[in-house]
Structures are given as structure tokens and as C-alpha cells.
MIKE-727048 format. One record per residue: y, z, x of N, C-alpha, C, CB in turn; residue in one letter; residue number from 0. Coordinates in steps of 0.1 Angstrom, whole numbers, always signed. Glycine has a CB too. Layout:
@n.Y:Y; n.Z:Z; n.X:X; ca.Y:Y; ca.Z:Z; ca.X:X; c.Y:Y; c.Z:Z; c.X:X; cb.Y:Y; cb.Z:Z; cb.X:X; residu:a; num:NUM
...
! end
This chain:
@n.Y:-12; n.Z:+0; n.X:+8; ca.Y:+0; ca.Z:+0; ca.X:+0; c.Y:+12; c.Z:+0; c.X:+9; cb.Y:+0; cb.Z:+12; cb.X:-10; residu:x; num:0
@n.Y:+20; n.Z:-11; n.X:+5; ca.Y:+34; ca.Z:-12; ca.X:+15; c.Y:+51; c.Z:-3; c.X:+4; cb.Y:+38; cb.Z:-35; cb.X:+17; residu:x; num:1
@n.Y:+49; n.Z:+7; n.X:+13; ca.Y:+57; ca.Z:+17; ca.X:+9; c.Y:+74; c.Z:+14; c.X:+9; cb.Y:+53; cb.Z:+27; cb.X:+18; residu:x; num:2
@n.Y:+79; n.Z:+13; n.X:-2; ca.Y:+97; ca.Z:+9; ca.X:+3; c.Y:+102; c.Z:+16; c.X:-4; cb.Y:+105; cb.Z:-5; cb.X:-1; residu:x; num:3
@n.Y:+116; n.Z:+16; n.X:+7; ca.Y:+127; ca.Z:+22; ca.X:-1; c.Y:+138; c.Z:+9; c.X:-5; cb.Y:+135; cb.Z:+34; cb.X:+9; residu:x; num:4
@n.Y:+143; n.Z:+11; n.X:-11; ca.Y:+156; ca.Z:+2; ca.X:-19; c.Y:+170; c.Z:+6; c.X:-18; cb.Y:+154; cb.Z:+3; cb.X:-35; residu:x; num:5
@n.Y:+177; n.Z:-1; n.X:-8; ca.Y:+192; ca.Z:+8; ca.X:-10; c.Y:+198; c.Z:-5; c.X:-12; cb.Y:+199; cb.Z:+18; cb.X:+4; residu:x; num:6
@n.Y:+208; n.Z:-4; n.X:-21; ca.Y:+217; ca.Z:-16; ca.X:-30; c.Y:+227; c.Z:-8; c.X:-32; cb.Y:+212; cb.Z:-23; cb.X:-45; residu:x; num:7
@n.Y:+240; n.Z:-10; n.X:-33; ca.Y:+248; ca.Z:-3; ca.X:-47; c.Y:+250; c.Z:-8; c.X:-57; cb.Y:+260; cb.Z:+0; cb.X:-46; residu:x; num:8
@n.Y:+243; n.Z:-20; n.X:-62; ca.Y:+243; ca.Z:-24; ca.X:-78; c.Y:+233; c.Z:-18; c.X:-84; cb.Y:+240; cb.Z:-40; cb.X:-81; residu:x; num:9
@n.Y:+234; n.Z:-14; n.X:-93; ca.Y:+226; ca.Z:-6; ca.X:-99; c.Y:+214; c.Z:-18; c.X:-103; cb.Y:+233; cb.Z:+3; cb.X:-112; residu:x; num:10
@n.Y:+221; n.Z:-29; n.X:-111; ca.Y:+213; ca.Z:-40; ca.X:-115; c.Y:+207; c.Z:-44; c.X:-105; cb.Y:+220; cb.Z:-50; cb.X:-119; residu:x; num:11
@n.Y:+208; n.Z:-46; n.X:-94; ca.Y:+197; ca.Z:-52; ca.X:-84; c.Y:+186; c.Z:-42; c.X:-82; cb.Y:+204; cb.Z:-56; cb.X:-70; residu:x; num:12
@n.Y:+189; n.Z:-26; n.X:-81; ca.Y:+180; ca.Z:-23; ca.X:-80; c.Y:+172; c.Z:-16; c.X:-92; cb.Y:+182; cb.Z:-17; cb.X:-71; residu:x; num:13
@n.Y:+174; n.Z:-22; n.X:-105; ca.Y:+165; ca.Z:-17; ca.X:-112; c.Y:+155; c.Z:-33; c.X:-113; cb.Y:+173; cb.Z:-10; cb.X:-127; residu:x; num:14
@n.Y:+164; n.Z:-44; n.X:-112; ca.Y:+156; ca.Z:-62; ca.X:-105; c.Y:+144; c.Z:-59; c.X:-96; cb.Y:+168; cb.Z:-73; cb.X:-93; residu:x; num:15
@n.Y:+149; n.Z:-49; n.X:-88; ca.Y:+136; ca.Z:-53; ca.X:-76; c.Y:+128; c.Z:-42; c.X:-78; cb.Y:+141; cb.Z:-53; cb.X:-57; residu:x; num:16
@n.Y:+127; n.Z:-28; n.X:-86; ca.Y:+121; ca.Z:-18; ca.X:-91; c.Y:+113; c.Z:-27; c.X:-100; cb.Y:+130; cb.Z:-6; cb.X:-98; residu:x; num:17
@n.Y:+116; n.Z:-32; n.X:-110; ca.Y:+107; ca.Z:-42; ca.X:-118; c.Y:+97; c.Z:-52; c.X:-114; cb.Y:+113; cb.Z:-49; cb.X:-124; residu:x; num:18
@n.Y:+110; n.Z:-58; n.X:-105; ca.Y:+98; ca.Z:-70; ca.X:-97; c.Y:+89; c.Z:-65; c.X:-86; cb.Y:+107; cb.Z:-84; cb.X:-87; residu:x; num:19
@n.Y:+88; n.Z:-55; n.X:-80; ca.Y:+79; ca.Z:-51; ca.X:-73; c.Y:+69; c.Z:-42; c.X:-78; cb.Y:+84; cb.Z:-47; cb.X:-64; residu:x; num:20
@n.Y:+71; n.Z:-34; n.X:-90; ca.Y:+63; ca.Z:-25; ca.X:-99; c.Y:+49; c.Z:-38; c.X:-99; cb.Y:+73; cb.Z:-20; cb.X:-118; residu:x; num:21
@n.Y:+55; n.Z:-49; n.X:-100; ca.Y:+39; ca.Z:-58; ca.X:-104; c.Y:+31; c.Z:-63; c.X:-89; cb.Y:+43; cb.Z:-76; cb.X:-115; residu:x; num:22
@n.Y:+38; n.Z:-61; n.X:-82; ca.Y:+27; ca.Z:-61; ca.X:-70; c.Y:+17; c.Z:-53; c.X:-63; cb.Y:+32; cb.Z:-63; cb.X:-63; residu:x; num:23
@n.Y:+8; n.Z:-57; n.X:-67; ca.Y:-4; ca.Z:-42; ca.X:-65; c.Y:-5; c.Z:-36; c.X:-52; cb.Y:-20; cb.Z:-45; cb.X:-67; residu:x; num:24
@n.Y:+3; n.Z:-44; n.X:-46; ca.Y:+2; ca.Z:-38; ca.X:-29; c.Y:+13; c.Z:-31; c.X:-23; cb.Y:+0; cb.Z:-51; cb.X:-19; residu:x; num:25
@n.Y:+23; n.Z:-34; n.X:-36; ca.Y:+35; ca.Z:-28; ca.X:-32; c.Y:+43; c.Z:-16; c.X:-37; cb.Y:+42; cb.Z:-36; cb.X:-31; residu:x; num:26
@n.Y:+47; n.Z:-5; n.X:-35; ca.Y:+53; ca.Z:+6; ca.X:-42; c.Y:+64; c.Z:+9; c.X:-36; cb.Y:+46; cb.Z:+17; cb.X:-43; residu:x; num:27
@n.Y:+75; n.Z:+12; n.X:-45; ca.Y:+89; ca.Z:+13; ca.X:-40; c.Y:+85; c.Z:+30; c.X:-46; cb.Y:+105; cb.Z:+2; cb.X:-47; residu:x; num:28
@n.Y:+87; n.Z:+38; n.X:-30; ca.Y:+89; ca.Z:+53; ca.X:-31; c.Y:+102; c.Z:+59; c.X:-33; cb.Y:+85; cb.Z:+58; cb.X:-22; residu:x; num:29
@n.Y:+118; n.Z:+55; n.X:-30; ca.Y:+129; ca.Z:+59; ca.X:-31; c.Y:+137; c.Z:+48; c.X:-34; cb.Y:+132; cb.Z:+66; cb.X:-21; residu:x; num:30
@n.Y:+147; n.Z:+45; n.X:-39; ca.Y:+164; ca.Z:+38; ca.X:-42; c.Y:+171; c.Z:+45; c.X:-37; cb.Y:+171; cb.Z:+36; cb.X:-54; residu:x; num:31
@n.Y:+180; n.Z:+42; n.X:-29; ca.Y:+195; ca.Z:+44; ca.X:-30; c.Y:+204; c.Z:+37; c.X:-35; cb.Y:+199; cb.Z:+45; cb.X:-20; residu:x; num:32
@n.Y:+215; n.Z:+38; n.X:-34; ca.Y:+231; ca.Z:+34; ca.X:-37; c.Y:+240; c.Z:+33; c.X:-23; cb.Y:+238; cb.Z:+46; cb.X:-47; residu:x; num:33
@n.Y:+231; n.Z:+43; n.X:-18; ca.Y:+245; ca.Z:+47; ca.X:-6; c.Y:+238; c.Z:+53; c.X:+6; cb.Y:+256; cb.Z:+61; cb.X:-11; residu:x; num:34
@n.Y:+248; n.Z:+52; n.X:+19; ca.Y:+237; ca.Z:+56; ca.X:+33; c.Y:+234; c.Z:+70; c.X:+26; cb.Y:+245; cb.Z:+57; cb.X:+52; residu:x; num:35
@n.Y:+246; n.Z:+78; n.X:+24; ca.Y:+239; ca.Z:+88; ca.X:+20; c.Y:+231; c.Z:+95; c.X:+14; cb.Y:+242; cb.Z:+91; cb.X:+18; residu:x; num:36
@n.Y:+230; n.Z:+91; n.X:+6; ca.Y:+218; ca.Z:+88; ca.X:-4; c.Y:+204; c.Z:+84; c.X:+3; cb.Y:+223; cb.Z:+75; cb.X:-14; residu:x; num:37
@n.Y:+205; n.Z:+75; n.X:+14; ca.Y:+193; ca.Z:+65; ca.X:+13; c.Y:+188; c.Z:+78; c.X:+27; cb.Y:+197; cb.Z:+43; cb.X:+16; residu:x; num:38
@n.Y:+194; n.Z:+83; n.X:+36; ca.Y:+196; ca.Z:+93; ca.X:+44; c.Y:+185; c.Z:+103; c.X:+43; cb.Y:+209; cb.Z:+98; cb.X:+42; residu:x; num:39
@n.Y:+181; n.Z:+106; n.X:+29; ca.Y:+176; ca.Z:+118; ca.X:+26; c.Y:+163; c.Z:+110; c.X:+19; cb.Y:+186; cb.Z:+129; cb.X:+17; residu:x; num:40
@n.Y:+159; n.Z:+98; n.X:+21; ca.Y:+147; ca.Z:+90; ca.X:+16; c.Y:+138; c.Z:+79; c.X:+31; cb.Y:+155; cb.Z:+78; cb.X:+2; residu:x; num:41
@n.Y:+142; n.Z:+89; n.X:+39; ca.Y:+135; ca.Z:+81; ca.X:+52; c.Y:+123; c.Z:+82; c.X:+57; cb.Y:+142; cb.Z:+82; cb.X:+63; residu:x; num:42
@n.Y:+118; n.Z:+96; n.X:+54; ca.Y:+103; ca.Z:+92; ca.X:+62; c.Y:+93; c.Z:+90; c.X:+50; cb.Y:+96; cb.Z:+106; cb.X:+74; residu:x; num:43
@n.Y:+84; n.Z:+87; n.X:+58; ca.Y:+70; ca.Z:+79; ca.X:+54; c.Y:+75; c.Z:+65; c.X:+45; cb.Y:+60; cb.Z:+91; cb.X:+43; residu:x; num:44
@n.Y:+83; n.Z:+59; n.X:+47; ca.Y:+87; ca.Z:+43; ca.X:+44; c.Y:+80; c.Z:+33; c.X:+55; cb.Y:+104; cb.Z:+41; cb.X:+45; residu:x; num:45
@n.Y:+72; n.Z:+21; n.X:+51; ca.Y:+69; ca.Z:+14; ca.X:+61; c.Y:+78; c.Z:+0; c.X:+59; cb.Y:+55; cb.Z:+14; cb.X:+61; residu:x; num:46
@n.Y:+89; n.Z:+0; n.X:+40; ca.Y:+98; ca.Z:-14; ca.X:+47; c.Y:+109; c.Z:-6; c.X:+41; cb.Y:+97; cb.Z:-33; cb.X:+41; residu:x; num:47
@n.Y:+120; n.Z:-8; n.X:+47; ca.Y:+133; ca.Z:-5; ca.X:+40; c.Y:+142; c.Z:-17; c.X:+35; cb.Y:+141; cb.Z:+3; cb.X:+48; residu:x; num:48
@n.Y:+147; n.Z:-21; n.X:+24; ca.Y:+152; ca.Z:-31; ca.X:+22; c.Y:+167; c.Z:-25; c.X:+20; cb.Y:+144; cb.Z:-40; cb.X:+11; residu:x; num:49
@n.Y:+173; n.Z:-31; n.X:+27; ca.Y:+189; ca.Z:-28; ca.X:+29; c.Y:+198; c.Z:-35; c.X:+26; cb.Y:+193; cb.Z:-26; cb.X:+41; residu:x; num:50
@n.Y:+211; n.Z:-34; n.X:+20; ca.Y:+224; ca.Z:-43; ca.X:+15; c.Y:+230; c.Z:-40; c.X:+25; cb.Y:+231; cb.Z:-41; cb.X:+1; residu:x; num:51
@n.Y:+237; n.Z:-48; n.X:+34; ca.Y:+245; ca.Z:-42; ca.X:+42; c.Y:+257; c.Z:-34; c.X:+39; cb.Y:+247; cb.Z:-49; cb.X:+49; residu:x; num:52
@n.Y:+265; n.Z:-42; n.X:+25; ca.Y:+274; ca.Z:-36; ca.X:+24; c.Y:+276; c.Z:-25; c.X:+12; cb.Y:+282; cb.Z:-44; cb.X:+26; residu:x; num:53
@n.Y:+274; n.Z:-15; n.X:+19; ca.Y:+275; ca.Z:+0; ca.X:+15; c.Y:+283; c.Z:+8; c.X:+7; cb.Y:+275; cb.Z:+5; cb.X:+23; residu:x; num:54
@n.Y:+289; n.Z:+14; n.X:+2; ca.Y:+301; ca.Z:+17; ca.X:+0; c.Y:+306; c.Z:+28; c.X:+11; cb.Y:+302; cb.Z:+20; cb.X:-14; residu:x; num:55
@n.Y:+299; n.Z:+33; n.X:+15; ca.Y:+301; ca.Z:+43; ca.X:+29; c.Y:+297; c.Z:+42; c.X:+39; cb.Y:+297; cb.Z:+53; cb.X:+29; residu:x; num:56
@n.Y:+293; n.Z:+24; n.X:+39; ca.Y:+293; ca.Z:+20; ca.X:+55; c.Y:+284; c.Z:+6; c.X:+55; cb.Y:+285; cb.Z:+34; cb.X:+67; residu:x; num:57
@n.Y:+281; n.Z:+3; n.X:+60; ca.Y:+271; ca.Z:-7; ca.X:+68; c.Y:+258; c.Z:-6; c.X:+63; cb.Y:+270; cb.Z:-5; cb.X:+83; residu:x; num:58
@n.Y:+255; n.Z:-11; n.X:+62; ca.Y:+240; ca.Z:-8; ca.X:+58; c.Y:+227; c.Z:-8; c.X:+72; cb.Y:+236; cb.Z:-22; cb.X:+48; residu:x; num:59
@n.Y:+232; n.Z:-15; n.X:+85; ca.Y:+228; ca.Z:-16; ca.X:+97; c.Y:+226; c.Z:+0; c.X:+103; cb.Y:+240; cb.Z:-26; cb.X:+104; residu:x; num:60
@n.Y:+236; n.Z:+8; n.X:+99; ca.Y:+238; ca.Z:+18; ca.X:+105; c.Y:+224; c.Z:+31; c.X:+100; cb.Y:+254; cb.Z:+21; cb.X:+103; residu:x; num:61
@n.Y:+217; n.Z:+23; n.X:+90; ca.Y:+202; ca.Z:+29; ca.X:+86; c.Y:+187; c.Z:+27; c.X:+100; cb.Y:+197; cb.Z:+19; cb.X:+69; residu:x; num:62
@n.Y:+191; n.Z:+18; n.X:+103; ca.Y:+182; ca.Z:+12; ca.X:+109; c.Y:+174; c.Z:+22; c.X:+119; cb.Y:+189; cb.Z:+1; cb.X:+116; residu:x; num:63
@n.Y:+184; n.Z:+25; n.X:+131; ca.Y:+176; ca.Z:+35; ca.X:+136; c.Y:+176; c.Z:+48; c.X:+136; cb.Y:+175; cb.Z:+33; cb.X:+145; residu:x; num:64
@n.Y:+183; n.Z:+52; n.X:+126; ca.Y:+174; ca.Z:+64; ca.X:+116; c.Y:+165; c.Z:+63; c.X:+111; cb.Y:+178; cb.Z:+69; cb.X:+106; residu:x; num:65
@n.Y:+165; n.Z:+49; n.X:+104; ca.Y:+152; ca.Z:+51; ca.X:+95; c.Y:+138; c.Z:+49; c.X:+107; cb.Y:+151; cb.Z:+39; cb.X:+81; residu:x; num:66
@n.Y:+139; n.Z:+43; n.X:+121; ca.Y:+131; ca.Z:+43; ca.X:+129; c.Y:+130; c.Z:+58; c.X:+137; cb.Y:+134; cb.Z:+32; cb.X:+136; residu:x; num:67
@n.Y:+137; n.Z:+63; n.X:+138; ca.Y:+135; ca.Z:+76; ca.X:+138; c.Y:+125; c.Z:+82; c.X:+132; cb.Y:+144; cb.Z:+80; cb.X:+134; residu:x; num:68
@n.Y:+125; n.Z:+83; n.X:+120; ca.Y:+123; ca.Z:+90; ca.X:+107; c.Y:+108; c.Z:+87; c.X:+105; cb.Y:+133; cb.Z:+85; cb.X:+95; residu:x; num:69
@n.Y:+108; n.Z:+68; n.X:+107; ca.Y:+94; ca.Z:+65; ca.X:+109; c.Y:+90; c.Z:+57; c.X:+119; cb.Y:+90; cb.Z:+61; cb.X:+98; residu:x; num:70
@n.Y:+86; n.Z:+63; n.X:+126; ca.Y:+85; ca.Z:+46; ca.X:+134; c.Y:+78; c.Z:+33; c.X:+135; cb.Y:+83; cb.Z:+46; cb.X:+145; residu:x; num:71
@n.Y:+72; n.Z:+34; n.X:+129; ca.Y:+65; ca.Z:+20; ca.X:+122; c.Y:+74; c.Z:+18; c.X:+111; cb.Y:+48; cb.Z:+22; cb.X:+115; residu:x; num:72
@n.Y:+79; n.Z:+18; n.X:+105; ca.Y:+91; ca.Z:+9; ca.X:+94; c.Y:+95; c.Z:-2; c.X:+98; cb.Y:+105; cb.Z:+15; cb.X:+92; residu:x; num:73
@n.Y:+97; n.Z:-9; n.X:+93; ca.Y:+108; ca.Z:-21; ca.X:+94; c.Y:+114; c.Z:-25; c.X:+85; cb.Y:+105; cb.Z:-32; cb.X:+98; residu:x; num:74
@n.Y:+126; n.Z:-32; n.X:+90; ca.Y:+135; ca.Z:-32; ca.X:+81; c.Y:+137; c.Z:-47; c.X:+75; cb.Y:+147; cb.Z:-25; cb.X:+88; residu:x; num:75
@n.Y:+141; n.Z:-51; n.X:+61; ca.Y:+144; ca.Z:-64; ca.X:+57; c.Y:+161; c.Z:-63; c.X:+51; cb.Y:+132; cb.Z:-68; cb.X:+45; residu:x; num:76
@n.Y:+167; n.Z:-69; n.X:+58; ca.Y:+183; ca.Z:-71; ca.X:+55; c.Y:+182; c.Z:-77; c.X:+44; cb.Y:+192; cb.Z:-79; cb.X:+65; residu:x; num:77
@n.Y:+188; n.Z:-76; n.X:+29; ca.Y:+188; ca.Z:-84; ca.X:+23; c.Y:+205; c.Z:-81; c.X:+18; cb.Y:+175; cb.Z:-84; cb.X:+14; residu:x; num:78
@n.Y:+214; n.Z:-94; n.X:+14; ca.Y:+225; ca.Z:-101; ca.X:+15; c.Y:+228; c.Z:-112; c.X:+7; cb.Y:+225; cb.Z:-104; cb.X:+25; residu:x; num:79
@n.Y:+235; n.Z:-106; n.X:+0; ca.Y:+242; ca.Z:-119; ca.X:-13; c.Y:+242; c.Z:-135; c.X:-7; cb.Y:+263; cb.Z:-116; cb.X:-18; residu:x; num:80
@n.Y:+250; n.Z:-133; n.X:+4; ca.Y:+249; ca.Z:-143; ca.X:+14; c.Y:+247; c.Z:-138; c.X:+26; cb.Y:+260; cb.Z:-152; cb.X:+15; residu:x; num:81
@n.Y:+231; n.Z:-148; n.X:+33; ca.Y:+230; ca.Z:-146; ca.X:+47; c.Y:+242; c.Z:-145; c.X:+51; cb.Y:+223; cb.Z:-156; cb.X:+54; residu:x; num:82
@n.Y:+248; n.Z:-157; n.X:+51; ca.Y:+259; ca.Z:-160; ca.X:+59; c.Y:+266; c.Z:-147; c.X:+68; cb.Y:+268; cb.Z:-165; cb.X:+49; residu:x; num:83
@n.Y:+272; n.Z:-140; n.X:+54; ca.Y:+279; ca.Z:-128; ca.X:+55; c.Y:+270; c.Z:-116; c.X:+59; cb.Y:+287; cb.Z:-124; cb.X:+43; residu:x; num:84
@n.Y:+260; n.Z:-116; n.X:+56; ca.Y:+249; ca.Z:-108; ca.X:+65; c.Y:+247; c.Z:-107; c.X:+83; cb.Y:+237; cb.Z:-115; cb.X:+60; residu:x; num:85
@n.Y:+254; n.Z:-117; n.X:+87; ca.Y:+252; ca.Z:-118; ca.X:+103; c.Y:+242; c.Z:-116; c.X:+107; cb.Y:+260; cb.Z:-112; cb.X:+110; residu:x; num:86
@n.Y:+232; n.Z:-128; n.X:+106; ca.Y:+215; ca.Z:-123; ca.X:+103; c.Y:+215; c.Z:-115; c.X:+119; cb.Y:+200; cb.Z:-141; cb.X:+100; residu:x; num:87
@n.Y:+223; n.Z:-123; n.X:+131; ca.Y:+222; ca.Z:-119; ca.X:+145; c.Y:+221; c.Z:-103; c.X:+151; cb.Y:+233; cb.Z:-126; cb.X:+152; residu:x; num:88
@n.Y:+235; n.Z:-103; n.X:+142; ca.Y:+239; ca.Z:-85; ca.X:+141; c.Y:+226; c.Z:-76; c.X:+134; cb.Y:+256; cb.Z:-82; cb.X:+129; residu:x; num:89
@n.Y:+219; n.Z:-82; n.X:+128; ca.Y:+210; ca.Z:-73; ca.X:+117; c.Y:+198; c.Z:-73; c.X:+131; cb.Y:+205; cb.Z:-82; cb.X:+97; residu:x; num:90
@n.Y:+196; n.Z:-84; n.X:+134; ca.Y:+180; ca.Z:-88; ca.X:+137; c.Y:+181; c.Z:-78; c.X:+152; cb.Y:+176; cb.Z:-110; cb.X:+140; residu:x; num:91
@n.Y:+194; n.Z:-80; n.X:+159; ca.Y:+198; ca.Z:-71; ca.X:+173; c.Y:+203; c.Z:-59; c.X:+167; cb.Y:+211; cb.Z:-78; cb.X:+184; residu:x; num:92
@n.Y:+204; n.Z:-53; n.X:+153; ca.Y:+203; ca.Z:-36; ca.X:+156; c.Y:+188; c.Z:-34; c.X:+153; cb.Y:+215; cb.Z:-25; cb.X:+145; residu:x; num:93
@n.Y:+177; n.Z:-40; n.X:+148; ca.Y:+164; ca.Z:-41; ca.X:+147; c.Y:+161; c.Z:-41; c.X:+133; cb.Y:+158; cb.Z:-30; cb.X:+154; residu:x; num:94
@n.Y:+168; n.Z:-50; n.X:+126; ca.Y:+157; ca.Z:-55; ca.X:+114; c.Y:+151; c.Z:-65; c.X:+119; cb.Y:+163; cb.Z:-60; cb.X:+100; residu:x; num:95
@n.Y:+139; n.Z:-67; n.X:+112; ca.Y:+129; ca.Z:-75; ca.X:+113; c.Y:+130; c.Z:-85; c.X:+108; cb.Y:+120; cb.Z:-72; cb.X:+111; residu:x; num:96
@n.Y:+134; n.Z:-91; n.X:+97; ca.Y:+143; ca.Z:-104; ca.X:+91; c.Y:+156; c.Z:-96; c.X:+81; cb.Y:+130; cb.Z:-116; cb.X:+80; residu:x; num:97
@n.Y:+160; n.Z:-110; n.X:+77; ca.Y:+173; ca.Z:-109; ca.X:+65; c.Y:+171; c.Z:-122; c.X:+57; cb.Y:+192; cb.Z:-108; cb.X:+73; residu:x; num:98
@n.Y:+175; n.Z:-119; n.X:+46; ca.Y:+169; ca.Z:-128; ca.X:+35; c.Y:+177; c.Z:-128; c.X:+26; cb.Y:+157; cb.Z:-126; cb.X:+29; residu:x; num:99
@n.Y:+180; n.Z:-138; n.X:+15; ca.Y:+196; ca.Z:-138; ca.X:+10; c.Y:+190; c.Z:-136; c.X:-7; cb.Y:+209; cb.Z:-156; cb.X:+15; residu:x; num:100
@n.Y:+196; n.Z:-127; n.X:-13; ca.Y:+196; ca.Z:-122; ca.X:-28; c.Y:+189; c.Z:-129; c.X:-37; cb.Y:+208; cb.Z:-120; cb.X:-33; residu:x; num:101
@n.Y:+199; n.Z:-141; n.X:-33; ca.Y:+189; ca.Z:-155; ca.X:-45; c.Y:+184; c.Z:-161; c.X:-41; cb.Y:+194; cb.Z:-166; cb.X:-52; residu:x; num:102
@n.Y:+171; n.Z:-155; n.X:-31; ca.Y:+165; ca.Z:-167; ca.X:-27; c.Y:+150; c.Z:-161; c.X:-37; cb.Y:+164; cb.Z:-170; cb.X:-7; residu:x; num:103
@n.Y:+141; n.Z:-171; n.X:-42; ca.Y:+133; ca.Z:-172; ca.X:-48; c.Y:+126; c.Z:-154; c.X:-47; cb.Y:+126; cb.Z:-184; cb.X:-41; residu:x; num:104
@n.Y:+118; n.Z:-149; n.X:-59; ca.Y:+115; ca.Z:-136; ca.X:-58; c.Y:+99; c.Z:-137; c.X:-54; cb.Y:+119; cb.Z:-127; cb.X:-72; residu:x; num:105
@n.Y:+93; n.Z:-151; n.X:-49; ca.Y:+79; ca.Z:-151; ca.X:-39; c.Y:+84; c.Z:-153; c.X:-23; cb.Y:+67; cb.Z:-166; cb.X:-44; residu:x; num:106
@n.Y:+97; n.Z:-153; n.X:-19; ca.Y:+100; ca.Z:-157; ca.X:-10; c.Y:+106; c.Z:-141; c.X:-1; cb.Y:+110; cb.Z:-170; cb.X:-14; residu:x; num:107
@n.Y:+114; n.Z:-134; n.X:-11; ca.Y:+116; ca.Z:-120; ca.X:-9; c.Y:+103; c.Z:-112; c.X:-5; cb.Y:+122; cb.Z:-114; cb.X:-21; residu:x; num:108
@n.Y:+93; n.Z:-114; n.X:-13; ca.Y:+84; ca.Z:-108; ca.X:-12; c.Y:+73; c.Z:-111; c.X:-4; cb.Y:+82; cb.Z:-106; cb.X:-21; residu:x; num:109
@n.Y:+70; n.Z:-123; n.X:+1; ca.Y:+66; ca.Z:-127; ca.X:+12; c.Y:+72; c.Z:-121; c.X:+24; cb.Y:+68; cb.Z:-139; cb.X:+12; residu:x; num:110
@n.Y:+87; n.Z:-121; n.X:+27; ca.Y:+92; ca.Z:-109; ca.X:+37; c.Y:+88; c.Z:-102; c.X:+36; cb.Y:+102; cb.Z:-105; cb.X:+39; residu:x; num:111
@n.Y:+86; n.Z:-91; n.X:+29; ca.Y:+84; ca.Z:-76; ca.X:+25; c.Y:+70; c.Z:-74; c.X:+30; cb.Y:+85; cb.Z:-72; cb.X:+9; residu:x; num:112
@n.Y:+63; n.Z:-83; n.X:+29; ca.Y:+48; ca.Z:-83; ca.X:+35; c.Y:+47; c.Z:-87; c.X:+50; cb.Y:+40; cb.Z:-94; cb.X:+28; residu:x; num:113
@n.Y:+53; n.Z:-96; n.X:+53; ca.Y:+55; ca.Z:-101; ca.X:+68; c.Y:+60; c.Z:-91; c.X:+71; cb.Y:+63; cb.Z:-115; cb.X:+71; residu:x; num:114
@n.Y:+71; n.Z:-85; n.X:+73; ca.Y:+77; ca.Z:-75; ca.X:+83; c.Y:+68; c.Z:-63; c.X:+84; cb.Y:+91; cb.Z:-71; cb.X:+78; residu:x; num:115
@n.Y:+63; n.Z:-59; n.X:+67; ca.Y:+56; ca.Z:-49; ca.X:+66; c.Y:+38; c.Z:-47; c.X:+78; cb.Y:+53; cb.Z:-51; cb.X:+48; residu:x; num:116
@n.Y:+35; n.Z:-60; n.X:+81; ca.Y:+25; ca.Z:-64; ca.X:+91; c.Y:+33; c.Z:-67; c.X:+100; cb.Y:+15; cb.Z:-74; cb.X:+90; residu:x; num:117
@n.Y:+42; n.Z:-65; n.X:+106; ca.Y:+47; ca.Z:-68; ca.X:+118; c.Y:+53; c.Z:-78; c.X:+124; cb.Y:+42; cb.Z:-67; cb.X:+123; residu:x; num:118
! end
């Protein structure tokens, strides 16, 4: 079972990806956040974290190696309205494992979630 956490600040996206992943038998979202802070106090035993970068109290990047801390097998999937504005470079060099952009297909998201989740 690939264990996630969810940090967004749309509420709507993260009740989207609470739904769309509830039907994957392999996959369970153990915490949501909204906010680093929030997401801060949902770090260990996660093996993907899926992150918005933009936070309302910061970066979303700045989870990264806390949550490797916390767990160290985790990895992380950047996900981003637009790559673009995601700076996939900045994400991939503070150590996410990919970044993947909001609308891209929800077998394509989840395909990441698996890939990173194996390494």
C-alpha cells in the first residue's frame, strides 16, 4: 500500500484527489494538508507526498527535506497548476522525484505516484 499525504490549499483539489485515489487499491492517502503547517505535523510514515508548491505560508519545496527527515524513504511528487511555474529544476534539485502539472490526465498523475513511490 502506497501511503500519501496531500498538501494543496484548495480545498477542491484536495477533496478531487481524496476521491480519485480512495479507488485505487494500492493506494491510501493517510493525511491532507492546506498548509506547511499543517502538513508539518503529517510527516512520518508517508512513502509519497504530493505537494502544491504554492502554499500560503511558504513554498511547498521547503517540505521536502523534512519530510525526508521524517521518513526517509518518501518521495516526493510536485504537483503544479502549471509545470511551468513549478520550476520543475528547483523542485527536482531540492529532491522531488518528479513534478506533474494539475491537468494533466488522472492515469498519468497516478502513474507518478507509483513510479516515484518505487523509486
Amino acid at each position: 500500500m502506497i501511503r500519501t499525504l496531500l498538501v494543496d490549499d484548495s480545498a477542491r483539489f484536495l477533496d478531487l484527489f481524496v476521491s480519485l485515489l480512495g479507488r485505487e487499491p494500492d493506494i491510501e492517502v493517510v493525511a491532507r494538508a492546506s498548509s506547511l503547517a499543517e502538513a508539518r505535523g503529517n510527516l512520518s510514515g508517508v512513502d509519497v507526498a504530493i505537494i502544491d508548491r504554492g502554499l500560503p505560508d511558504g513554498d511547498g519545496l521547503e517540505l521536502i527535506s523534512e519530510l525526508h527527515e521524517a521518513s526517509p524513504a518518501s518521495a516526493v511528487l510536485v504537483i503544479s497548476a502549471t509545470v511551468e511555474h513549478a520550476h520543475p529544476r528547483e523542485a527536482l534539485e531540492a529532491g522531488a522525484a518528479e513534478v506533474v502539472d494539475k491537468i494533466a490526465p488522472p492515469e498519468e498523475i497516478i502513474s507518478a505516484i507509483r513510479r516515484v513511490a518505487g523509486g
